[in-house]
PDB file of the backbone (N, CA, C, O) and the ligand in Angstrom, with CONECT records:
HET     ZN  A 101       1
ATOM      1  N   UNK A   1      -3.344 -16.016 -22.110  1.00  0.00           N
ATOM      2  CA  UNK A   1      -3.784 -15.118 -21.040  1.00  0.00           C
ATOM      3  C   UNK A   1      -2.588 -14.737 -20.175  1.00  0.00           C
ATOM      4  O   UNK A   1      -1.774 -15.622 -19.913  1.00  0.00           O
ATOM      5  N   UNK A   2      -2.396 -13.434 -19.681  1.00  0.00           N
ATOM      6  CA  UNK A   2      -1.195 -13.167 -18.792  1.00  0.00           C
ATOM      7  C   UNK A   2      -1.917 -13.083 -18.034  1.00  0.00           C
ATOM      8  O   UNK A   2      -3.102 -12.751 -18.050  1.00  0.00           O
ATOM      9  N   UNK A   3      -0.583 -13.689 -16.510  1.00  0.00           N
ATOM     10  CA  UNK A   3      -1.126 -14.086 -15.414  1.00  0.00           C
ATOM     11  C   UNK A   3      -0.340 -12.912 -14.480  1.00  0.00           C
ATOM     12  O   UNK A   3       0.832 -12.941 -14.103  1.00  0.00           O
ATOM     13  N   UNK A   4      -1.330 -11.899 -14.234  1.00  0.00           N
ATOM     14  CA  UNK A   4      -1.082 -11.065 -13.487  1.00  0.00           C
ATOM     15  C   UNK A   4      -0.746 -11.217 -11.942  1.00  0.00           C
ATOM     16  O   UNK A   4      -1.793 -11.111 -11.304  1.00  0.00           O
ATOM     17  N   UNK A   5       0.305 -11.420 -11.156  1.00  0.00           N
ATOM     18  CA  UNK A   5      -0.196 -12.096  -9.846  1.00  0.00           C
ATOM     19  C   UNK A   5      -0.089 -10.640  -9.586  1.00  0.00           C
ATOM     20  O   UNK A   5       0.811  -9.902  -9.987  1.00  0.00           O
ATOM     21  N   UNK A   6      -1.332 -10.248  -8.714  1.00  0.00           N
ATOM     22  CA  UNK A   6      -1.713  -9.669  -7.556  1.00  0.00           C
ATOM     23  C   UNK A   6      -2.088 -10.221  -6.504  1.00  0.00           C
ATOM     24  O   UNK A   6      -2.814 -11.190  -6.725  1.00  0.00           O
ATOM     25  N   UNK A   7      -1.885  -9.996  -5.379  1.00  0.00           N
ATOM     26  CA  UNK A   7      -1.935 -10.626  -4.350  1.00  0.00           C
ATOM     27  C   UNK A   7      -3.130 -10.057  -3.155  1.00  0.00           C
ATOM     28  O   UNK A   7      -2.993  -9.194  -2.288  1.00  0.00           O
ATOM     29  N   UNK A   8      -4.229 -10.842  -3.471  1.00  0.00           N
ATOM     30  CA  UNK A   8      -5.490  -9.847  -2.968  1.00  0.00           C
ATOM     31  C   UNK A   8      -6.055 -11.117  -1.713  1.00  0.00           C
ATOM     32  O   UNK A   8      -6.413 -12.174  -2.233  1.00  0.00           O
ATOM     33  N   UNK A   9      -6.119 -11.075  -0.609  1.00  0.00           N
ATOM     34  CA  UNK A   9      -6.545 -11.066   0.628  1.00  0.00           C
ATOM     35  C   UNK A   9      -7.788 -10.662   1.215  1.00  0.00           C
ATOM     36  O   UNK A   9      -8.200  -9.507   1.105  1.00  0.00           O
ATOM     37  N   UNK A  10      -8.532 -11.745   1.960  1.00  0.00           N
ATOM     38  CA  UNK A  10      -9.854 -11.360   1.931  1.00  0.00           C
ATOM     39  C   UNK A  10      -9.330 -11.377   3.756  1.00  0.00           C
ATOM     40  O   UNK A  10      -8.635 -12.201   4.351  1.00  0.00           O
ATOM     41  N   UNK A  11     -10.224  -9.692   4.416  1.00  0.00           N
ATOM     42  CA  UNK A  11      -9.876  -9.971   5.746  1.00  0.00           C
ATOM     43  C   UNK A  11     -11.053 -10.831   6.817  1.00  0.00           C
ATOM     44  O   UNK A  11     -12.248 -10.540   6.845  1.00  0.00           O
ATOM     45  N   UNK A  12     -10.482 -11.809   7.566  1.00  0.00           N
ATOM     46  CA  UNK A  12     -11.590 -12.256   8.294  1.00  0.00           C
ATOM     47  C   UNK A  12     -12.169 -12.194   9.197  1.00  0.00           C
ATOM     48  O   UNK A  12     -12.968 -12.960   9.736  1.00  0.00           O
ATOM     49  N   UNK A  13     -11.314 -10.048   9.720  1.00  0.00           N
ATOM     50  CA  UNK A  13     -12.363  -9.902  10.340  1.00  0.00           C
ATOM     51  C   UNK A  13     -13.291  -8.810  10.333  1.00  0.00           C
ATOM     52  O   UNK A  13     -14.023  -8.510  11.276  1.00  0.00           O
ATOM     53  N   UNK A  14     -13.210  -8.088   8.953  1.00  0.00           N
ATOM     54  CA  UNK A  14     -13.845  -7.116   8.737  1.00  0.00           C
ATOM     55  C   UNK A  14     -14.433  -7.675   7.143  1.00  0.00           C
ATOM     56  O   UNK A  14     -15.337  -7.079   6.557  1.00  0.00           O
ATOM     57  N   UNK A  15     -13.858  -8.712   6.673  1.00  0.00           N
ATOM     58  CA  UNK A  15     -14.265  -9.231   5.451  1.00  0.00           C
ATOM     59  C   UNK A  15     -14.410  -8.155   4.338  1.00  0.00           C
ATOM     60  O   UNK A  15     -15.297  -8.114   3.486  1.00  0.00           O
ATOM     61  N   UNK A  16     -13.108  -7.073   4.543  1.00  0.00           N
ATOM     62  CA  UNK A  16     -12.892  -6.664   3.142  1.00  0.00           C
ATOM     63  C   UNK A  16     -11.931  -7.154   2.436  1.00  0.00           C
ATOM     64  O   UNK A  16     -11.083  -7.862   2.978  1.00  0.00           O
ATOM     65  N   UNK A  17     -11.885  -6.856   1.034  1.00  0.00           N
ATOM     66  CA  UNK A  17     -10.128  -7.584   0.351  1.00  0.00           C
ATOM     67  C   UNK A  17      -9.428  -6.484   0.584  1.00  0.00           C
ATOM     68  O   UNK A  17      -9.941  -5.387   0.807  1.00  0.00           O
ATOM     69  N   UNK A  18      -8.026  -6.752   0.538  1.00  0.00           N
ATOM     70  CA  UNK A  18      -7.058  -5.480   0.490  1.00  0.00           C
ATOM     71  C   UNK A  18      -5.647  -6.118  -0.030  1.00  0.00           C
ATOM     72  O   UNK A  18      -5.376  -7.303  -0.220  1.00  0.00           O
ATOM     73  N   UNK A  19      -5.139  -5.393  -0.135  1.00  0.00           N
ATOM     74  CA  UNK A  19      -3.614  -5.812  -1.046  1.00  0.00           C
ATOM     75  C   UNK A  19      -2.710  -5.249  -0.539  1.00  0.00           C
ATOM     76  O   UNK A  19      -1.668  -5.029  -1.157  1.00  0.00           O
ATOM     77  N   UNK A  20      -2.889  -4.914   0.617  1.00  0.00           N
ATOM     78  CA  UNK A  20      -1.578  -4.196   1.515  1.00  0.00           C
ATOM     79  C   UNK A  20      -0.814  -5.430   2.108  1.00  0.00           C
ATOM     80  O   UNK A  20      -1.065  -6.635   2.078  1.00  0.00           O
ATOM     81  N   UNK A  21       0.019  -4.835   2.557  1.00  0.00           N
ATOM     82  CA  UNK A  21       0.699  -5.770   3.354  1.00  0.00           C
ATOM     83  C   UNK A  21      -0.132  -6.595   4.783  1.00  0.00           C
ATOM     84  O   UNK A  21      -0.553  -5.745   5.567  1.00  0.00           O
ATOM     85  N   UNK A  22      -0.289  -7.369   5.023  1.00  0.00           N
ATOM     86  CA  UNK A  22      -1.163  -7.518   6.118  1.00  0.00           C
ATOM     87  C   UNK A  22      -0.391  -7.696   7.455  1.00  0.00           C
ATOM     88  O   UNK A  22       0.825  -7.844   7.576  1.00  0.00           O
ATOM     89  N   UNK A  23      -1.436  -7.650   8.543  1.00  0.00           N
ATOM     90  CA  UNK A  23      -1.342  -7.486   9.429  1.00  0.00           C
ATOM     91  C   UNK A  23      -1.252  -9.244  10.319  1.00  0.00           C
ATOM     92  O   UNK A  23      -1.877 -10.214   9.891  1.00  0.00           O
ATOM     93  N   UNK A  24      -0.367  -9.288  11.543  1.00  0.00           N
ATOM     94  CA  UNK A  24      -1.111 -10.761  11.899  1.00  0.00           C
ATOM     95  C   UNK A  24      -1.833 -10.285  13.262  1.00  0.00           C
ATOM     96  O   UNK A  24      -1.523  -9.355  14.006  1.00  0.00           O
ATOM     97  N   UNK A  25      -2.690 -11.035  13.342  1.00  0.00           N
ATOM     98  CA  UNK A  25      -3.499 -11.010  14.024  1.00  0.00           C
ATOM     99  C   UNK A  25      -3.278 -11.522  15.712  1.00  0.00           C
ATOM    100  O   UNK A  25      -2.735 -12.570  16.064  1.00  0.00           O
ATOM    101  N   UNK A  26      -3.884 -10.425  16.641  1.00  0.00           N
ATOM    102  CA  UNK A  26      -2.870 -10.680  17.768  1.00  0.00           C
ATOM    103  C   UNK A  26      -3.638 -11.705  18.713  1.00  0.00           C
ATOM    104  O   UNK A  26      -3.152 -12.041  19.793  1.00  0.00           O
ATOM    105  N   UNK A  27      -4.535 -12.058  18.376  1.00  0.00           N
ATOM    106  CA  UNK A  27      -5.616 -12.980  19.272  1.00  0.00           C
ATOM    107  C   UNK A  27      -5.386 -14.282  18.905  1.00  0.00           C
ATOM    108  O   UNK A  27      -5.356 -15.265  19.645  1.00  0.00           O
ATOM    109  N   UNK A  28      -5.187 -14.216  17.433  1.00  0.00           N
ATOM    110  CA  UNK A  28      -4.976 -15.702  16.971  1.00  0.00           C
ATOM    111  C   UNK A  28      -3.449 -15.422  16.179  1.00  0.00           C
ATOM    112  O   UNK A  28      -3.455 -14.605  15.258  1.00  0.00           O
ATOM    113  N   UNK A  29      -2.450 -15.948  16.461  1.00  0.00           N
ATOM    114  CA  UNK A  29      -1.056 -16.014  16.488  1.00  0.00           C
ATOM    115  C   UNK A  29      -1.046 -16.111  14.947  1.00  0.00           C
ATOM    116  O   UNK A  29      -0.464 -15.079  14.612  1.00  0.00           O
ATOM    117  N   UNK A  30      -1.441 -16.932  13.590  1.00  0.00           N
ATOM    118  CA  UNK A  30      -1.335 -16.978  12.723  1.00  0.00           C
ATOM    119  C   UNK A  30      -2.243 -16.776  11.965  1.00  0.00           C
ATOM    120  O   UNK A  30      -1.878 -17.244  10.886  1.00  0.00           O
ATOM    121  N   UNK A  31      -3.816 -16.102  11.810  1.00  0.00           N
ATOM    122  CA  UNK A  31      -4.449 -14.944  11.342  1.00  0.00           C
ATOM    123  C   UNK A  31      -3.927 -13.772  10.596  1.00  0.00           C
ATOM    124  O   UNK A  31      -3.584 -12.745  11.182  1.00  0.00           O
ATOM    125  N   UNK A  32      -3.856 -13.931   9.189  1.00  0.00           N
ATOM    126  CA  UNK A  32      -3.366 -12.565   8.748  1.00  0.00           C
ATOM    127  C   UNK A  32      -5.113 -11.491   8.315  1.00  0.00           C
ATOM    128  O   UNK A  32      -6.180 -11.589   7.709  1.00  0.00           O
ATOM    129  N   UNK A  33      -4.388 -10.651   9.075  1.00  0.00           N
ATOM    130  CA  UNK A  33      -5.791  -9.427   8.992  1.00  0.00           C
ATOM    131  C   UNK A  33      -5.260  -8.603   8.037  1.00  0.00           C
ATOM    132  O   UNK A  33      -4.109  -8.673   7.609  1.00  0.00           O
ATOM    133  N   UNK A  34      -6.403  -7.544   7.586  1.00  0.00           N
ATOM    134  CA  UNK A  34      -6.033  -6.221   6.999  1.00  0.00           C
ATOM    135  C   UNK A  34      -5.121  -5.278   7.846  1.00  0.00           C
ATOM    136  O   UNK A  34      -5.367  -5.182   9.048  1.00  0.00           O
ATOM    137  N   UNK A  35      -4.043  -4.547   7.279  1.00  0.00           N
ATOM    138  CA  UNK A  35      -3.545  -3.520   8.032  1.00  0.00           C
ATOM    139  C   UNK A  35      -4.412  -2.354   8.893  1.00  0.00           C
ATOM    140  O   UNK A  35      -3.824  -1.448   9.484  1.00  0.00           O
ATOM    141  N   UNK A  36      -5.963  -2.494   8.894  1.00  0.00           N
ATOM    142  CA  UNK A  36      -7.047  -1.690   9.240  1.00  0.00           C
ATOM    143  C   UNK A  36      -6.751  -2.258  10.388  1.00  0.00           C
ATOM    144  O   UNK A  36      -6.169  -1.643  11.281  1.00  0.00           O
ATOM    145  N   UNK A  37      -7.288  -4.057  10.533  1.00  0.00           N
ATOM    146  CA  UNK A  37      -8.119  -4.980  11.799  1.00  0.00           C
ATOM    147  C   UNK A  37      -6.123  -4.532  12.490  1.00  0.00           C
ATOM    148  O   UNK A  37      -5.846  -4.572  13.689  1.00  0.00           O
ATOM    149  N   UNK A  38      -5.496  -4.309  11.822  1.00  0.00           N
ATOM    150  CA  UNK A  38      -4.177  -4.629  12.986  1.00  0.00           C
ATOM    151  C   UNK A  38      -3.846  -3.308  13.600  1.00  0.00           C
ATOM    152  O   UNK A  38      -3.365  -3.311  14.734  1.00  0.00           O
ATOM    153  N   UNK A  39      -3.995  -2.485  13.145  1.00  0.00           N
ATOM    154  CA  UNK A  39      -3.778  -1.053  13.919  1.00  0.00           C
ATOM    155  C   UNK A  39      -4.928  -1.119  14.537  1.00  0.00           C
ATOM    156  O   UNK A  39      -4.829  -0.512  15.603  1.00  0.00           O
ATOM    157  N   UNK A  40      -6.200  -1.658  14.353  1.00  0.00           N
ATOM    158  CA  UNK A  40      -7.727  -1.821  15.501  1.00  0.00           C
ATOM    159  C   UNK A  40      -6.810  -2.237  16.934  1.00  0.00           C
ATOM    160  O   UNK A  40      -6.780  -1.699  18.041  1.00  0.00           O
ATOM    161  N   UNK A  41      -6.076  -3.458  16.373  1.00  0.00           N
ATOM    162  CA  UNK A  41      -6.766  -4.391  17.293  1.00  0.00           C
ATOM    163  C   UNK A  41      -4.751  -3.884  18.638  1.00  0.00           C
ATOM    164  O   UNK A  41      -4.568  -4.379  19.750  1.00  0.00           O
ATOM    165  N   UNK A  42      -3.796  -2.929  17.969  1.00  0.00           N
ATOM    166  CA  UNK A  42      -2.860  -2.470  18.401  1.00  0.00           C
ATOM    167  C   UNK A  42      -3.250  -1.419  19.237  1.00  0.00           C
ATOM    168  O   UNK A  42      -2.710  -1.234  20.327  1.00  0.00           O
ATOM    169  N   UNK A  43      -4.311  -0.593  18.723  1.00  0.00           N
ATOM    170  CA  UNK A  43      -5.259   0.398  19.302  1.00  0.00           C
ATOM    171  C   UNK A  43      -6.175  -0.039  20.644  1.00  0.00           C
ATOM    172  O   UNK A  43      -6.321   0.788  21.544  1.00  0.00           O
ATOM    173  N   UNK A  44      -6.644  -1.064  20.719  1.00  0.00           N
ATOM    174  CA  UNK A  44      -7.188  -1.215  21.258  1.00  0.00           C
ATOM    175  C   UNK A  44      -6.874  -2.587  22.307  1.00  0.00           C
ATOM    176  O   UNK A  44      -7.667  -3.166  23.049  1.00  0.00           O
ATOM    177  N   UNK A  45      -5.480  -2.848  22.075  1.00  0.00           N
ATOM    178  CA  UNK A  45      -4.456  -3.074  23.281  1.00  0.00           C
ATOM    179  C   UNK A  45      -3.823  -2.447  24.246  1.00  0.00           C
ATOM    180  O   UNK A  45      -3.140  -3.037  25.083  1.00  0.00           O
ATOM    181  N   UNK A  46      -4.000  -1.167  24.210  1.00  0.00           N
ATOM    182  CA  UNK A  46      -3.239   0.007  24.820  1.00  0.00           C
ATOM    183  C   UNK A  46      -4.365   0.932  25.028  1.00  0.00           C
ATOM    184  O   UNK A  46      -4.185   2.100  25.371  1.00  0.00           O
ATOM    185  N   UNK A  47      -5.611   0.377  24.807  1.00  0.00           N
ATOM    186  CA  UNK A  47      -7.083   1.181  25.592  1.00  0.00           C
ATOM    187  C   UNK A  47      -8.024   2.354  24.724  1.00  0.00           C
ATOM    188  O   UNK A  47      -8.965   3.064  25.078  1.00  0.00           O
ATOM    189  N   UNK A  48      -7.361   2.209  23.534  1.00  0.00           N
ATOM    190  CA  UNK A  48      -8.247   3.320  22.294  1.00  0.00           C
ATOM    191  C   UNK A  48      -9.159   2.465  22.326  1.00  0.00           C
ATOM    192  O   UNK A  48      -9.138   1.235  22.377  1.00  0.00           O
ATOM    193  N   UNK A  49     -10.536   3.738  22.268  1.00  0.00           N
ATOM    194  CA  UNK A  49     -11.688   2.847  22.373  1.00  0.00           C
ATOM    195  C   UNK A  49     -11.893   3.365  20.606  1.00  0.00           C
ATOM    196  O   UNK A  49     -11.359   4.153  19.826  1.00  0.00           O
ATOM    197  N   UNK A  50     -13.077   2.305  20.606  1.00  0.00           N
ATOM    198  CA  UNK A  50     -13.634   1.983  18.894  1.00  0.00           C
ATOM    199  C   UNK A  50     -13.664   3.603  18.376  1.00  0.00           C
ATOM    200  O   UNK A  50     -12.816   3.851  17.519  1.00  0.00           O
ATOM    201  N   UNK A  51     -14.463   4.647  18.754  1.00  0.00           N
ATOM    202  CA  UNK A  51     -14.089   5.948  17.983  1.00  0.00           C
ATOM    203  C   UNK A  51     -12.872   6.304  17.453  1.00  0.00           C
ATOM    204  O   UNK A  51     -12.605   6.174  16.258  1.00  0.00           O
ATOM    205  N   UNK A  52     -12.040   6.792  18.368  1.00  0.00           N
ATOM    206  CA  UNK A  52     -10.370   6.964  18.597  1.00  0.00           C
ATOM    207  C   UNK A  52     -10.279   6.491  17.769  1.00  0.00           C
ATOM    208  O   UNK A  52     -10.182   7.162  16.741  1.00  0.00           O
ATOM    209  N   UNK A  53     -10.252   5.006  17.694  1.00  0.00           N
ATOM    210  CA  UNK A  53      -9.676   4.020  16.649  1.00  0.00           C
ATOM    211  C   UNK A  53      -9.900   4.812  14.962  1.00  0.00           C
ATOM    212  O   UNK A  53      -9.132   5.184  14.075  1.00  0.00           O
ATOM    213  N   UNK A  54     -11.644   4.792  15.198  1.00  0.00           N
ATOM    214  CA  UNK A  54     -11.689   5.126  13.888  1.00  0.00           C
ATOM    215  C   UNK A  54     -11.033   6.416  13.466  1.00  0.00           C
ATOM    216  O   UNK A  54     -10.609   6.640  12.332  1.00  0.00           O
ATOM    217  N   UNK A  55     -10.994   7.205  14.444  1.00  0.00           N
ATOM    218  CA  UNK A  55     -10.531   8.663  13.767  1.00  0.00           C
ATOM    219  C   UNK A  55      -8.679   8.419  13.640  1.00  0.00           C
ATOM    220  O   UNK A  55      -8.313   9.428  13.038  1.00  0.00           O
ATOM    221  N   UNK A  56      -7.926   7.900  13.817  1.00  0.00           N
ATOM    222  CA  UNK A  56      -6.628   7.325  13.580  1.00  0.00           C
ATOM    223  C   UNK A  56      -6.656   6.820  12.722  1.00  0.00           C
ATOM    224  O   UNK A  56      -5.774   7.207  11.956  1.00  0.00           O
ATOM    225  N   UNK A  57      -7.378   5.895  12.261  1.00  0.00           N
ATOM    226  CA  UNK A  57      -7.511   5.347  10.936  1.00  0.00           C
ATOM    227  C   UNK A  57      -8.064   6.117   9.828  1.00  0.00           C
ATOM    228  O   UNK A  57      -8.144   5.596   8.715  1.00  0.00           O
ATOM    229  N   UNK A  58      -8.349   6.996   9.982  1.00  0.00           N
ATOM    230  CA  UNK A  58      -8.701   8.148   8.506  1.00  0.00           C
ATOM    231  C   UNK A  58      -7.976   8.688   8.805  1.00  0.00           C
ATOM    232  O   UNK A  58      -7.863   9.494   7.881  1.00  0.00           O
ATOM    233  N   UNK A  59      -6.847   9.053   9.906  1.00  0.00           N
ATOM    234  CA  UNK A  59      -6.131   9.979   9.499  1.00  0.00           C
ATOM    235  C   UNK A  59      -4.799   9.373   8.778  1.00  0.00           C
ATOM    236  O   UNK A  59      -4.106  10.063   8.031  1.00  0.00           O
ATOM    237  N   UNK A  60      -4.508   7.975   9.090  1.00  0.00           N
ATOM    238  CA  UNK A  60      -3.625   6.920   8.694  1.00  0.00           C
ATOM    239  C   UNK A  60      -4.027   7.132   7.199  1.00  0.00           C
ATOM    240  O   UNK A  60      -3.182   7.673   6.485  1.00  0.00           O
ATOM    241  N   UNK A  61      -5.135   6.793   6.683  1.00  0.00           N
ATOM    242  CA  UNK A  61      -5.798   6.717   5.331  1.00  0.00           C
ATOM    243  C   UNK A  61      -5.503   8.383   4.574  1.00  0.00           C
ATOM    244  O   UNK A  61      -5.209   8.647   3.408  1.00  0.00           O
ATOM    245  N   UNK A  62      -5.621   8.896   5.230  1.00  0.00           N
ATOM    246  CA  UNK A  62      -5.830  10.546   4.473  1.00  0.00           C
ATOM    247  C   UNK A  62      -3.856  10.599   4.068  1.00  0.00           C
ATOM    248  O   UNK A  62      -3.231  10.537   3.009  1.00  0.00           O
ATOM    249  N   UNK A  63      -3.513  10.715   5.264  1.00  0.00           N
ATOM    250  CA  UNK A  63      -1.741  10.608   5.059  1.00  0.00           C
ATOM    251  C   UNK A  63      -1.169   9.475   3.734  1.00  0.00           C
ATOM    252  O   UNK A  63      -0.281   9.762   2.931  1.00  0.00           O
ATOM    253  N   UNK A  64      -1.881   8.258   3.772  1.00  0.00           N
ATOM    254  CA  UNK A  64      -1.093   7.041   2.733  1.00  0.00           C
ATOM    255  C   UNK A  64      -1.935   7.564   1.399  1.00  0.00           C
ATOM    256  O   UNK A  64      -1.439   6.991   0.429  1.00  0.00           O
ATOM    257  N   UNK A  65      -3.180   8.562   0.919  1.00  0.00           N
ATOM    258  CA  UNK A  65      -3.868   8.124  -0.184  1.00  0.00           C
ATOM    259  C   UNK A  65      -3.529   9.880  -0.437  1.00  0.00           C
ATOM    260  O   UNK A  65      -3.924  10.439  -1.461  1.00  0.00           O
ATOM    261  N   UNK A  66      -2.978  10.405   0.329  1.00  0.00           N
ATOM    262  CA  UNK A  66      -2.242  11.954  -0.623  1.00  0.00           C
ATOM    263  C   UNK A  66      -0.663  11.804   0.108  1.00  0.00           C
ATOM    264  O   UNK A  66      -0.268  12.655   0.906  1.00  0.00           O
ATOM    265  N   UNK A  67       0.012  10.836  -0.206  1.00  0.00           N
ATOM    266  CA  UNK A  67       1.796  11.269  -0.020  1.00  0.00           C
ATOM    267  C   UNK A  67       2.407  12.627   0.023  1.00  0.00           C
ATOM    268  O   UNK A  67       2.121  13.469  -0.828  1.00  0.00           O
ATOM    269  N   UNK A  68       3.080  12.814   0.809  1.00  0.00           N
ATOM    270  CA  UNK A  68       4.039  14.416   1.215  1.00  0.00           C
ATOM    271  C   UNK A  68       4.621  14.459  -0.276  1.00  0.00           C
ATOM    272  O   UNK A  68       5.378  15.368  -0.617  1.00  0.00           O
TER     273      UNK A  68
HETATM  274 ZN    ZN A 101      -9.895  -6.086   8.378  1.00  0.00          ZN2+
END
């Protein structure tokens, strides 16, 4: 059997997997989150409320899933 390492991450605080690079988590010092929960939770250190958030994050998503 070949042993493919992928490196897949379950987040704990949105509890999806993802394989990005992760994020650490700013509440709990050694928490690694999804790159989603870490631009949330960067967003919403500096006062973006939960909408905002989300609409930054599809536009983050739309930009990384069609490259210039
Ligand atoms: Zn997450």
């Amino acid at each position: 059997m070949k042993s493919n390492v992928v490196r897949m991450e379950i987040c704990p605080l949105c509890g999806r997997t993802y394989h990005d690079i992760p994020a650490l988590s700013r509440t709990e010092n050694e928490t690694l989150i999804c790159p989603d929960c870490g631009t949330r939770q960067a967003l919403a250190s500096i006062g973006v409320g939960i909408e905002e958030q989300d609409s930054i994050i599809e536009i983050i998503h739309r930009s990384t899933d069609n490259p210039l």
